[in-house]
N, C-alpha and C positions, 0 to 999 in steps of 0.2 A: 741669605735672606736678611734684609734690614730692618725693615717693616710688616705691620702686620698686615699689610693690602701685599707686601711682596709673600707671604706664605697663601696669601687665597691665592692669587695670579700662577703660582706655579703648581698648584691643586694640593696643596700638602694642607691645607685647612680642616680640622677635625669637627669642626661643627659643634665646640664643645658650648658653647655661647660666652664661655667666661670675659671674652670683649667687651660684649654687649654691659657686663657687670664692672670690666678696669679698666675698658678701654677709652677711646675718645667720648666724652660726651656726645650724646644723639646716634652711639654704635647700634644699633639692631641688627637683628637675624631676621631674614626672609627665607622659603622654603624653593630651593629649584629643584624640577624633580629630576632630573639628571644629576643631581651631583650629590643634595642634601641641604641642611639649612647651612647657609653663610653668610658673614656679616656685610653690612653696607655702612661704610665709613663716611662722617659728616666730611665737608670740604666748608674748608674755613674763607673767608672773605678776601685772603690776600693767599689764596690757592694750594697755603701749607697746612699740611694733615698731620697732625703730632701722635704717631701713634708707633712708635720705635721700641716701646717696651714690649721685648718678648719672652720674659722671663718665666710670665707661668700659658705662655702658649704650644699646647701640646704638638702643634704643625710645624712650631718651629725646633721644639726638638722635648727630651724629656730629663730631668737627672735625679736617679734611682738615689743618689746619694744622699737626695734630703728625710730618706727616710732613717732615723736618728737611733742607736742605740740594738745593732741587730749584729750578732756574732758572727764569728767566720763562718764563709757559705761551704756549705757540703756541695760537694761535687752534682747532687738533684739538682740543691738550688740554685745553683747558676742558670740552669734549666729554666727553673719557674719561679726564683725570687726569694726572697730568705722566708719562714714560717717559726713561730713560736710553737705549734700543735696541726697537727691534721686529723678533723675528724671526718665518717660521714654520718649522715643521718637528715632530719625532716622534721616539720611540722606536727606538733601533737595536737593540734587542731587538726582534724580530716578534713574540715572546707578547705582551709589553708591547705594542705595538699595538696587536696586535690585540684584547686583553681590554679595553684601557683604553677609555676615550670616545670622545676624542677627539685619538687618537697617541700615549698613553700616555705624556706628558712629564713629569706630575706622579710619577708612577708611577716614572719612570726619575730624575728627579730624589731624590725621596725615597730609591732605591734607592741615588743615587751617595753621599748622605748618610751614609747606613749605610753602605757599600762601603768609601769610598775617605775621607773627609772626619771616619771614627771618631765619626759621630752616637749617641748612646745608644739613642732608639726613635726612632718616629716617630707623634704623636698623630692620627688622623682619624678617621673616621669609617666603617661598615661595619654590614655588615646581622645584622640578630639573626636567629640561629638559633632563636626560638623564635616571634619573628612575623613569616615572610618577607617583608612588603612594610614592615618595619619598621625602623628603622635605631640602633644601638648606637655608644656611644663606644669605639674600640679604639685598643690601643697596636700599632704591628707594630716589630719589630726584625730582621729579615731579610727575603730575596727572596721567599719561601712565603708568609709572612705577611699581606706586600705585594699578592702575587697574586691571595691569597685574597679578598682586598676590592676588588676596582676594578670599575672602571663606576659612573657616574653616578646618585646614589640620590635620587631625585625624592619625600622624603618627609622627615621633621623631624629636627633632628639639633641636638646639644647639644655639640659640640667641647671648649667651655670646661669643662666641668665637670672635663673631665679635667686640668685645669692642673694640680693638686698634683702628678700621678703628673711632669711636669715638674719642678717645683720640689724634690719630693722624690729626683729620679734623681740617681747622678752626677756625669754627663756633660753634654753638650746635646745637645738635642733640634730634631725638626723638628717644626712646625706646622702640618696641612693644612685651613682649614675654607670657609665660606662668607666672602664680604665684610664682612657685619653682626659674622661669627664674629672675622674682623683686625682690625676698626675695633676691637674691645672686646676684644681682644689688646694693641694697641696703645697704646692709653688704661692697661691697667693696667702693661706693662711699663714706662712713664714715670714711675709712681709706685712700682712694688714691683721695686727692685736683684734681689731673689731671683728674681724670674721673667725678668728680664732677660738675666741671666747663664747663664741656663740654654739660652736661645733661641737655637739656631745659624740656621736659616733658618725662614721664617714664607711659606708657599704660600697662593693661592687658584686659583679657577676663574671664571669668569665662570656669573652666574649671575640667572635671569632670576625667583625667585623659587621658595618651596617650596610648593607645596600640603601640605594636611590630610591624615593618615591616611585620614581618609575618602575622599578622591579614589580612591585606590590603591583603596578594597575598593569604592567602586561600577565602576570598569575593569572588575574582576575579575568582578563580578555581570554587567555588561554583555557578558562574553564567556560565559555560562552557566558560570562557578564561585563555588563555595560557597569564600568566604573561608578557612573553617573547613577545606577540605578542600585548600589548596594546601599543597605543599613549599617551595616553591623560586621564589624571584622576582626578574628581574632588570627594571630600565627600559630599559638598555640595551646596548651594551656588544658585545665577541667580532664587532666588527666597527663598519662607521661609516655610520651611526647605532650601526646593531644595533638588536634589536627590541627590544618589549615582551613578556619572554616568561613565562609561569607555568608550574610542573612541578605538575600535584595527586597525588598521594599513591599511588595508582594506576600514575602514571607517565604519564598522559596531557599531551601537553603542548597550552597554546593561547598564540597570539599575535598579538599586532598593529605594525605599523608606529610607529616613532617618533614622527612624523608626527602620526600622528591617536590615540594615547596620550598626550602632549601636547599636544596639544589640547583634550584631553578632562580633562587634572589641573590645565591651568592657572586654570579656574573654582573651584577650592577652594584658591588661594592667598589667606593671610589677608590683613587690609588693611595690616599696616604693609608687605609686601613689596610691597604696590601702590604705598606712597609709597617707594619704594628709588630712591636719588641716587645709587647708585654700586655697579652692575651686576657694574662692569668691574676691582674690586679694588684703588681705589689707592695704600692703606696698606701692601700686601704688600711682597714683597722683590720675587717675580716673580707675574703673574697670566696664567693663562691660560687659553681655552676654543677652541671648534668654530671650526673656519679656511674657514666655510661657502660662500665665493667658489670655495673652488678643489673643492667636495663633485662627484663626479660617480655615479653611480649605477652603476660598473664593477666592484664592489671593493676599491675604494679603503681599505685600512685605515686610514685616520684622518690631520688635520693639523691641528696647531694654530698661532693667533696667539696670539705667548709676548710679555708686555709685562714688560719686565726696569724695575721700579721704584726700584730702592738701588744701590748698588755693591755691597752686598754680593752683592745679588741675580746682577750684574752678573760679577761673578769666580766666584759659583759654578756659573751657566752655560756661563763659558769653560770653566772646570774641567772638568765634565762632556761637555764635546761636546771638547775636548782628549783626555778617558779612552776615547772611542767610545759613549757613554752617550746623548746623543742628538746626532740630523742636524737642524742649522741652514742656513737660508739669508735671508739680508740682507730683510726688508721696511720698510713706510711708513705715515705716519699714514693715506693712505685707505683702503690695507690694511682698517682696523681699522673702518672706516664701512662698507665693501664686506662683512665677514666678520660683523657684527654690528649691521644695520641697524633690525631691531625692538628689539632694548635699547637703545639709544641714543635712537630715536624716542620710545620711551618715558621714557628719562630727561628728553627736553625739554620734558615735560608736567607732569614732578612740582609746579614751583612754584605752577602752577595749580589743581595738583589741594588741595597745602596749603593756598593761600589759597581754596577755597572752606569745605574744612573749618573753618578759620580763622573762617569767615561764621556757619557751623551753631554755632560754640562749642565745637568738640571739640577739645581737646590733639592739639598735632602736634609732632614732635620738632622739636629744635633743629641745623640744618646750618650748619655754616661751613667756610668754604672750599671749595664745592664748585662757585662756579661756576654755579646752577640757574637764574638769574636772566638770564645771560649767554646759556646754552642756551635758555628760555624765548621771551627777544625775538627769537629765531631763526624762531620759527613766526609761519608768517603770522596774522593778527588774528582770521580765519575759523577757524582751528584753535585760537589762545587761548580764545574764545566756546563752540567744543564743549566742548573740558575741562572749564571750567568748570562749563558747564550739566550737563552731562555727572555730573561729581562732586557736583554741589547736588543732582542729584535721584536719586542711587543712595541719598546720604547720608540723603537724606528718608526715602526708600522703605521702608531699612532703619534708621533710626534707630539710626544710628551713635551719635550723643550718649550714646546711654544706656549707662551703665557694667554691662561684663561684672561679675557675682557672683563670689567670689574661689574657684578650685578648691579643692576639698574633698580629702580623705584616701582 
């Protein structure tokens, strides 16, 4: 892949928007619901598209190595990425718990930012009011704001595009997106001082890949609703899990278990999140998701495993659980295998799954430092041979090689 029209054209496009913020002028993201948001690149007057820098595009590949000043990996972390600390713990706010995902750390984090640490905003992500099962770039700069967005949105999301409101604020900001979102965070604040500067902490989630807009509106039909006729849609959330729940307009509400609503979205995740190396966030400052070892079915509002990445990540956790902001307690690397066993599982297939593509001719990004090869000879021989075959004949089936048409206006 040369261009950045050549990583959408062979679908490895992450949808991260950070284009839209380095790439050609007049780059935007549009949402298709088969695939997710992807960019639409200007076409200049004498038919050349300058748009060859692929350095911090996560579709075209990622390098673990710009993460600076991190010891020899333990034998976990080749697994799930180098760690200064692993705690788990939550939200000492109980709203925050309880609305958030999974113990509302990110939540209370960003909150301490704003609060106590004189953050400007805080950039993430949050649902559009105008297509509920759909998701908008938002700034929040207070606790309402914050509130107003949380829970875990199981559908496409473009973080970066909002960088300028960053670069243009100011103060510093916080950062909350997916993994693929940090990787190509990361890559640019090493080249552009402006966005660097501006960057006070940089969060993710663990994250097991996003399905399609479409996934979201066939749920909705499967539960006998008309797309058209819902209000209000959450994936999850106001508790842990928390359901899948839709308000239609009326006011009638339907829902389903977390459980078997993903289940059911994880078939409309596109293919580059099928090739996703690093689930688990390791570019961030701190990453963290569902603390699913310790899940009981009681009430439980929520706990997460916080993998504290940076020092900085590192002091601004102390900070906060110092403020009463959130409840820590001491965990370990199996922790992190115990709490997160199908991403992991999954990540040790990825090498196979690229060198089969590899075989078919299709472009597959470029990872380094990530370890995959180390994970890979970890699976027995009988599990290399499925992958493999596995990925040769989906590839087939669906004729992966053939280059997506470039979206239209």
């Amino acid at each position: 892949m040369r261009t950045l029209r050549d990583v959408v054209s062979a679908g490895m496009c992450a949808g991260c928007g950070a284009c839209a913020y380095a790439g050609p002028a007049g780059t935007r993201m549009i949402p298709i619901d088969a695939v997710g948001n992807r960019p639409v690149f200007p076409v200049l007057d004498n038919g050349v598209v300058t748009e060859t820098d692929l350095s911090y595009c996560p579709g075209a590949g990622i390098d673990a190595t710009r993460q600076a000043g991190t010891a020899p990996l333990t034998r976990a972390q080749h697994e799930f990425g180098p760690v200064l600390e692993i705690w788990e713990g939550y939200a000492c706010d109980e709203e925050v718990r309880r609305r958030g995902s999974s113990g509302g750390v990110l939540t209370a984090l960003s909150m301490f930012s704003l609060e106590r640490r004189g953050a400007e905003m805080v950039l993430h992500t949050g649902r559009d009011p105008q297509v509920p099962w759909a998701n908008r770039t938002v700034t929040s700069r207070n606790r309402l704001e914050l509130l107003g967005q949380t829970g875990s949105r199981y559908a496409p999301s473009t973080p970066c595009e909002g960088l300028p409101d960053i670069v243009g604020g100011q103060g510093r900001s916080v950062f909350v997106g997916k993994p693929c979102d940090v990787a190509a965070v990361t890559a640019l604040r090493g080249a552009r001082p402006e966005l660097d500067s501006k960057l006070d902490l940089v969060l993710t989630f663990f994250c097991a890949g996003t399905p399609a807009s479409s996934g979201a509106q066939t749920v909705i039909k499967q539960l006998g609703s008309d797309p058209t006729d819902v209000n209000h849609l959450d994936y999850r959330g106001d508790g842990w899990p928390g359901m899948f729940s839709l308000v239609k307009r009326d006011g009638d509400r339907n829902e389903l278990t977390y459980e078997e609503s993903w289940s059911r979205l994880t078939g409309y995740r596109p293919l580059r999140c099928n090739l996703c190396p690093d689930g688990l966030g390791r570019l961030s400052d701190i990453a963290c998701g569902d603390a699913w070892h310790r899940y009981s079915n009681d009430g439980n509002p929520g706990k997460s495993i916080i993998l504290v990445r940076t020092e900085r990540g590192r002091q601004v956790l102390a900070e906060a659980r110092a403020a009463g902001y959130v409840h820590l307690e001491r965990s370990n690397e199996q922790a992190v295998f115990d709490a997160q066993p199908g991403l992991l599982q999954r990540r040790r297939e990825i090498f196979g799954r690229l060198l089969a593509l590899r075989v078919l001719g299709i472009p597959v990004p470029q990872f380094r430092g990530l370890s995959l090869r180390t994970s890979w000879l970890q699976q027995p021989i009988r599990s290399q041979l499925r992958t493999i075959v596995g990925t040769l004949r989906r590839g087939i089936q669906r004729s992966w090689w053939r280059r997506n048409s470039e979206p239209s206006y």
